[in-house]
C-alpha positions as CSV (number, residue, x, y, z in Angstrom):
1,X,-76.8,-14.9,45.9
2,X,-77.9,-17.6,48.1
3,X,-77.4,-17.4,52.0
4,X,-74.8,-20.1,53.5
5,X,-76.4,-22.1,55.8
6,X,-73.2,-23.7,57.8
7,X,-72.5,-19.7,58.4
8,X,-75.8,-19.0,60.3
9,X,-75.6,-18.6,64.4
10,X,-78.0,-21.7,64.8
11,X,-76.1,-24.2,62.9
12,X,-72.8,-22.7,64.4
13,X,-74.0,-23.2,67.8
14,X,-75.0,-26.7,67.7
15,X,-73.4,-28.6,70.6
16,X,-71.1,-31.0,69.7
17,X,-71.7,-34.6,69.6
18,X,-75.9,-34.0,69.1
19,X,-75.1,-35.0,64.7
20,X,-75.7,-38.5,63.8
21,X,-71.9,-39.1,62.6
22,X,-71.0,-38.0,65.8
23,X,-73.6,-40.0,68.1
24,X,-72.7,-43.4,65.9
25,X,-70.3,-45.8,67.5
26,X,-68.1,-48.7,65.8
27,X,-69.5,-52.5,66.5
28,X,-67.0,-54.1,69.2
29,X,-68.0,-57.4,66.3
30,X,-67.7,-55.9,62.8
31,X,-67.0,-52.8,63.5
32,X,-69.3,-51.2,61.4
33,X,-71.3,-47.8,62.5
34,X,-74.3,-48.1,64.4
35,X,-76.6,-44.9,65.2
36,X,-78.2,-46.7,67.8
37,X,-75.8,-48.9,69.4
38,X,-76.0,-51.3,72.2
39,X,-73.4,-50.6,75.1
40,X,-72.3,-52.2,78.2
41,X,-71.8,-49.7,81.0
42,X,-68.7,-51.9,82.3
43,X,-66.4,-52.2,79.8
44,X,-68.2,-49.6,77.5
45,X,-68.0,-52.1,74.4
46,X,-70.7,-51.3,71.7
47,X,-73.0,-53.7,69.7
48,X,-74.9,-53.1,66.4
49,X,-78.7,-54.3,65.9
50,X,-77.0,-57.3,64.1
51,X,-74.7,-58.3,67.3
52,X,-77.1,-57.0,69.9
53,X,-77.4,-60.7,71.8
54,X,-73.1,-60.3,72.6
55,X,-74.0,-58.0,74.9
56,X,-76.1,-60.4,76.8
57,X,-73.5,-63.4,76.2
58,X,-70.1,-61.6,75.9
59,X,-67.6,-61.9,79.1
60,X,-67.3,-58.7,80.3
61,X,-63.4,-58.3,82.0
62,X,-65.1,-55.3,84.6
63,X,-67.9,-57.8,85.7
64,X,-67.6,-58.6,89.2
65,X,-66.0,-62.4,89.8
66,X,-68.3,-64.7,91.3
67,X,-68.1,-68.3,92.6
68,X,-69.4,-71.3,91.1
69,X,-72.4,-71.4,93.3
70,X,-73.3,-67.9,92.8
71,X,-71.7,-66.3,95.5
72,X,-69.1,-63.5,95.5
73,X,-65.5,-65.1,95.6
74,X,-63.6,-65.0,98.3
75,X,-60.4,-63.5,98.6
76,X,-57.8,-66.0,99.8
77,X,-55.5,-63.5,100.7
78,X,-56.9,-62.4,103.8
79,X,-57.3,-66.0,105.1
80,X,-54.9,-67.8,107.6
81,X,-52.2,-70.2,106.5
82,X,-53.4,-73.6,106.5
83,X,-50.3,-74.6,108.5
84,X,-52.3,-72.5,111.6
85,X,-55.4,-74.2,111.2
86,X,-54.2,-78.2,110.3
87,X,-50.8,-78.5,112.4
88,X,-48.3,-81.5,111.0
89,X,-49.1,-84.6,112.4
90,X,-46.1,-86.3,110.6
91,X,-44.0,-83.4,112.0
92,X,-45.6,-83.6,115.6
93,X,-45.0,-87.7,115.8
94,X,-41.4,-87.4,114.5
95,X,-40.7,-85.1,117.3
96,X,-42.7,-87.1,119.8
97,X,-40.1,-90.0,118.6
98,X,-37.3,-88.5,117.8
99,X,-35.4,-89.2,121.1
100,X,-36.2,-91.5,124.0
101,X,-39.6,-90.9,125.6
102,X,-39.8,-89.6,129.2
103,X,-41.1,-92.7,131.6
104,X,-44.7,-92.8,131.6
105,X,-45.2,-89.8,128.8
106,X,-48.0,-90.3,126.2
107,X,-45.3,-91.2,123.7
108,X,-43.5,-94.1,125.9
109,X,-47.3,-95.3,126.3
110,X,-48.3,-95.5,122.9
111,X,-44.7,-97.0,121.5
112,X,-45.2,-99.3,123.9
113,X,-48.6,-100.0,123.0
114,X,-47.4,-100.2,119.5
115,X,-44.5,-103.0,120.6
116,X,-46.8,-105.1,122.4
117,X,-49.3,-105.0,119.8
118,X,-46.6,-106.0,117.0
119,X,-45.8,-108.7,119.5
120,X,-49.3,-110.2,120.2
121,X,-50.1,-110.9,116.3
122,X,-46.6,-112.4,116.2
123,X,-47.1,-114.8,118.2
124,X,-50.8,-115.5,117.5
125,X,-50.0,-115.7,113.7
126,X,-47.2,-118.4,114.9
127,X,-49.5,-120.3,116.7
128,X,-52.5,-119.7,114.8
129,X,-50.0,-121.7,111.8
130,X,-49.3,-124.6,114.0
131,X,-53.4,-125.0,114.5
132,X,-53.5,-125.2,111.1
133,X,-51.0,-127.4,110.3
134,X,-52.3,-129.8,113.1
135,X,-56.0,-129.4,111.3
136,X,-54.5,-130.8,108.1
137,X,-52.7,-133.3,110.0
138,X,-55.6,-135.0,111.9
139,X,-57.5,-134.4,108.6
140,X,-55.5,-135.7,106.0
141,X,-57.0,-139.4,106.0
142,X,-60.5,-138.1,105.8
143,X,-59.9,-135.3,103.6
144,X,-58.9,-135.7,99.9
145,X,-56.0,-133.4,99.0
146,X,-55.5,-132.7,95.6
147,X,-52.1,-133.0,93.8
148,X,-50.5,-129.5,93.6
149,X,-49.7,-129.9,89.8
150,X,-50.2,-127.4,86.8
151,X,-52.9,-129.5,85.5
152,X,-54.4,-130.1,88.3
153,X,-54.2,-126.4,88.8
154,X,-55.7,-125.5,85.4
155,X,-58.9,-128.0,86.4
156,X,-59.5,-126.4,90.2
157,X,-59.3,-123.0,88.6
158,X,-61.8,-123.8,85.9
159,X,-63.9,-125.5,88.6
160,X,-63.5,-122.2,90.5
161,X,-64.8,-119.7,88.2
162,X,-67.9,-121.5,87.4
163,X,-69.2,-122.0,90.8
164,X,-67.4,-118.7,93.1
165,X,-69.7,-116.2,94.5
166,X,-69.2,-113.1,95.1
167,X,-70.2,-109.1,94.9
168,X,-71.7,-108.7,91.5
169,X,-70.8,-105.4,91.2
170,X,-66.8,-106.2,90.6
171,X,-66.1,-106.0,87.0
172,X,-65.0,-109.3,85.3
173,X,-61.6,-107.6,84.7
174,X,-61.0,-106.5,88.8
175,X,-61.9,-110.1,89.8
176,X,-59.9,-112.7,91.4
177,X,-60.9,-116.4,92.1
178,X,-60.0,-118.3,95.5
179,X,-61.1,-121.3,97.4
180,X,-61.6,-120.0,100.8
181,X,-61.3,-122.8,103.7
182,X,-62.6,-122.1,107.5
183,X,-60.5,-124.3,110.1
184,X,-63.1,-125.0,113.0
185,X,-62.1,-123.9,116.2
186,X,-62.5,-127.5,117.5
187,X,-60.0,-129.5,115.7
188,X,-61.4,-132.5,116.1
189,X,-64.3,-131.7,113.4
190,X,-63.3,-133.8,110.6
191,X,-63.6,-131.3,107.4
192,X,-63.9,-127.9,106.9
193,X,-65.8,-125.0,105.2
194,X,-64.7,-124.8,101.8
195,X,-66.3,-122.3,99.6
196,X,-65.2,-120.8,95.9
197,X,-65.8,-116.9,95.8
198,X,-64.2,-114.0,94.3
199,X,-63.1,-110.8,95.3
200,X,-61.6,-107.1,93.6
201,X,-58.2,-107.0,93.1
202,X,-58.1,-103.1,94.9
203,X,-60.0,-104.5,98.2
204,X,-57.4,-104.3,101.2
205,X,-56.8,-107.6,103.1
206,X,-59.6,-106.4,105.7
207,X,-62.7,-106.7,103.6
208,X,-61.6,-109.8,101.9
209,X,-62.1,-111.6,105.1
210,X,-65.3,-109.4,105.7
211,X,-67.0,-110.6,102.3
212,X,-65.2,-114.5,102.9
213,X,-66.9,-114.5,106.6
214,X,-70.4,-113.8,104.6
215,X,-69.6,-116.6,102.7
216,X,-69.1,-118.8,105.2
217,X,-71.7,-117.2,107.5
218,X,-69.1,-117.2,110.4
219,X,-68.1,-114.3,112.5
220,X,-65.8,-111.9,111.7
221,X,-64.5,-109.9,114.9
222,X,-61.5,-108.7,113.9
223,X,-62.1,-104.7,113.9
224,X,-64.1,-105.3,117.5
225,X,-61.6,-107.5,119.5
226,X,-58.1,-107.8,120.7
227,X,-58.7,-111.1,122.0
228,X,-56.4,-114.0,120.3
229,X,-59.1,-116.4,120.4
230,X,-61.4,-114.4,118.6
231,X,-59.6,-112.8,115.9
232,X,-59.3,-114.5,112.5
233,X,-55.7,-115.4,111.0
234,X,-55.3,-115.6,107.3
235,X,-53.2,-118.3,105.0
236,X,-52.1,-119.0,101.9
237,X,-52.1,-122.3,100.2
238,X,-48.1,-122.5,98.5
239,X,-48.1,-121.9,94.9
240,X,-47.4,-124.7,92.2
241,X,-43.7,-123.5,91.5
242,X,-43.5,-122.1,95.4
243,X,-40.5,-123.7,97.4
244,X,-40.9,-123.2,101.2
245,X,-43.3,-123.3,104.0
246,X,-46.4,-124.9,102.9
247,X,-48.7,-122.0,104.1
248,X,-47.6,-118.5,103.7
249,X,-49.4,-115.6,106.3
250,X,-51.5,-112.7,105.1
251,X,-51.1,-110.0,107.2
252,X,-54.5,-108.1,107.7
253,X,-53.4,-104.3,106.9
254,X,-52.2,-105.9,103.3
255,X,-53.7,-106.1,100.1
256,X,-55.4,-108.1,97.6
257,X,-53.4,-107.2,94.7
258,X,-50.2,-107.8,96.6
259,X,-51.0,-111.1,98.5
260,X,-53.4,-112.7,96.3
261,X,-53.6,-114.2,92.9
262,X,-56.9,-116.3,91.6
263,X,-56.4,-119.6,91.7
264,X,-55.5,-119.5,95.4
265,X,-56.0,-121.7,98.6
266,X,-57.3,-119.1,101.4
267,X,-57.6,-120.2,105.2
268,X,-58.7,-118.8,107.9
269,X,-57.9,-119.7,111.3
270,X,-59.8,-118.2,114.2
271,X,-57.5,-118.4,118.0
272,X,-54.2,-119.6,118.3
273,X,-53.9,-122.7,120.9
274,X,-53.5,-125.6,119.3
């Protein structure tokens, strides 16, 4: 009668989990038993030999977080409110405004600042217009004006394209075309400095005169000085279809886009006595 081997002592006191099935683990991919199986100590996932590069590529959920540069994250939680570290200036002026300002406060210096500032370019852009229109008065028998037609519209704007100048970089589709005109400050200089160049419809008011100055090779002191005399104004030539004043301001804090179309008469007027 032959001896059953499962019943000896030995095989009875193997320790459990030392048999192959037992030391085989399911592929986290397939599924399929693996003797020798590839496992990530974080989230204990297995690998067979066939799906042993997961291990290196797979996203563990137990790995440690880090920041796009490498570093450890870190945690937002335990930092201070913005609103303690950048206070509301919108919040902070309101209240500065809000009710009259004490006699010489900060607040009743600066609105006043403000006031007299509004004032000043007031009354320089009103004088700055009567120099011009007393340019193109004393100028108007020297100077040819052209008739301010569609057609004759359609021809200067041709004209314009071919010969403007400008910042090459501006794509075709951002530019717009002007004739830009500077009124000397002595008015008694028959003609002016008429040039053709264009500019991007996104630039604010400001750097339109910057790049028109270039053009002209005059100077442009407008972010330097306060002084009247010094400081450029800007006008419009009126649109064909326009029915008003014959030169329309441009304030400086304004925009291309909204002021500006190509095909337009641009001047610049630097001082304001006439």
């Amino acid at each position: 009668m032959k001896k059953d081997i499962m019943a000896t002592p030995e095989i009875q006191n193997i320790d459990k989990g030392t048999t192959l099935m037992e030391i085989g683990q399911h592929c986290f991919i397939c599924h399929d038993i693996d003797f020798l199986p590839y496992r990530c100590d974080l989230c204990k996932r297995n690998y067979c030999s066939n799906h042993k590069d997961e291990l290196a590529t797979h996203v563990c959920p137990n790995a440690p977080r880090k920041s796009s540069s490498g570093q450890k994250a870190v945690a937002t939680t335990k930092l201070p409110p913005a609103s303690s570290v950048f206070p509301d200036l919108k919040a902070i002026r309101q209240q500065a405004f809000a009710s009259p300002p004490k006699p010489n406060s900060i607040s009743s210096k600066l609105l006043a600042d403000s006031k007299s500032l509004d004032t000043k370019i007031s009354e320089s852009a009103s004088q700055a217009l009567a120099k011009l229109k007393k340019f193109m008065t004393l100028n108007a028998k020297s100077s040819k004006v052209s008739k301010n037609t569609p057609s004759q519209f359609i021809i200067e704007t041709s004209k314009l394209k071919n010969t403007a100048k400008g910042d090459a970089k501006i794509p075709e589709s951002e530019r717009v075309y002007i004739w830009v005109d500077y009124i000397p400050e002595d008015l008694k200089v028959s003609g002016s400095l008429k040039v053709p160049i264009f500019v991007s419809r996104s630039w604010p008011i400001g750097r339109l005169l910057d790049s028109a100055s270039a053009q002209l090779k005059i100077k442009n002191e407008n972010n330097k000085t306060t002084d009247v005399s010094k400081r450029l104004t800007i006008f419009r030539k009126e649109r064909v279809g326009e029915k008003g004043n014959s030169f329309v301001y441009i304030p400086a804090n304004g925009r291309v886009n909204k002021e500006i179309v190509t095909g337009d008469q641009i001047y610049l007027v630097r001082g304001a006595s006439v």
